[in-house]
N, C-alpha and C positions, 0 to 999 in steps of 0.2 A: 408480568412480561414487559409493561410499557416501561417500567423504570428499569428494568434491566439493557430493556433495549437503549434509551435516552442515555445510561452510562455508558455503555458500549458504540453509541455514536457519536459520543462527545470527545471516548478517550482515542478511540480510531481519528478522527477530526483530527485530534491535536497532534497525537502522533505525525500524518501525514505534514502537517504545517510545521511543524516542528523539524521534522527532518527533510522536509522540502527548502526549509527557507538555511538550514544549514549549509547546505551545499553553497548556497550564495556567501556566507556569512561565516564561518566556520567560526560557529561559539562552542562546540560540543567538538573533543577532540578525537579523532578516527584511529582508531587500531592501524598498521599497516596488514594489508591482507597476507596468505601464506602466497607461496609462488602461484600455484594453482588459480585462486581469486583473482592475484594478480595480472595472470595472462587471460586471462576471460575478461576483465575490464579495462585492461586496454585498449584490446580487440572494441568497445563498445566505444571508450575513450579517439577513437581513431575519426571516429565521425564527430566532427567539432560540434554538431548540434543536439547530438542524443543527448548527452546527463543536461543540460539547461531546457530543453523538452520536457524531460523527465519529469526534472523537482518545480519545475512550471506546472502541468499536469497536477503533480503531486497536492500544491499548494491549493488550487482550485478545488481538487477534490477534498482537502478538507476543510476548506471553507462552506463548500457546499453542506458536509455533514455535521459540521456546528453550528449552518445558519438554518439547517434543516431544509433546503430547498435541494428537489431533485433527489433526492437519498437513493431510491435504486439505480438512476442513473449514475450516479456515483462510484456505486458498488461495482455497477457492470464494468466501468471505466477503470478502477481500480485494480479488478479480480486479475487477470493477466501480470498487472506489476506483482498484486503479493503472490502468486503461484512463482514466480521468479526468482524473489527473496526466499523464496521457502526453501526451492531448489537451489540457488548458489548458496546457501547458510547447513543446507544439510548435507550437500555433495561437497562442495569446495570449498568452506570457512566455516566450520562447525561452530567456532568459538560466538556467532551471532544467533547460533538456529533458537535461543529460548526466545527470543523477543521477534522471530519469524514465527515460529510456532502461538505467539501471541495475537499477531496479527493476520494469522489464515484465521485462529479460534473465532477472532471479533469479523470477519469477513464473513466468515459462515453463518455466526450467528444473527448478524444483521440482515444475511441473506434469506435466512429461515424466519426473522421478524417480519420483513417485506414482501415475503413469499406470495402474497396476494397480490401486490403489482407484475409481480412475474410470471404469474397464471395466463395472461390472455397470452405470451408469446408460445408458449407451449399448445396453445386452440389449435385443431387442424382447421384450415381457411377453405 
């Protein structure tokens, strides 16, 4: 399980760096979305500071999980974005949901690997 886990944090890491540091950098070129996607990210697009929040966020988080510091912090920080991707690739741009569907798998799993750091929040106090 550790070495499953260690590829699974590493490839989740890169992922998020990857596609965090794209949006600055546009080396990976983007599909245009169907109408539907499109009027849902502009709506988000409307706020000058969400997508640079966003892929900021983004890149932290996985730096965090390829320098191995903070991993469930990470996750937690994360989980809300890939529930997101999951839902606009499986409602509104189907043509992305296998590589959403990839990254709820590696969220989960990760989730279920650390599952011991996330024990005390579930204690009743």
């Amino acid at each position: 399980m550790k070495k499953a886990a260690l590829a699974a944090r590493i490839i989740f890491g890169l992922l998020w760096v990857i596609f965090g540091l794209n949006f600055f950098f546009h080396f990976l070129p983007q599909p245009p979305p169907p109408e539907a996607g499109l009027k849902f990210l502009s709506g988000l697009m409307a706020a000058p500071y969400f997508f640079p929040l966003l892929k900021v966020t983004e890149i932290v988080v996985g730096l965090m999980l390829l320098a191995n510091i903070a991993v469930p912090l990470a996750l937690v920080v994360i989980s809300p974005v890939v529930i997101q991707i999951l839902l606009y690739h499986t409602i509104l741009d189907p043509s992305g949901a296998a590589l959403a569907i990839v990254m709820t798998a590696l969220n989960l799993f990760l989730g279920i690997a650390y599952l011991n750091s996330f024990k005390p929040l579930f204690k009743k106090v």
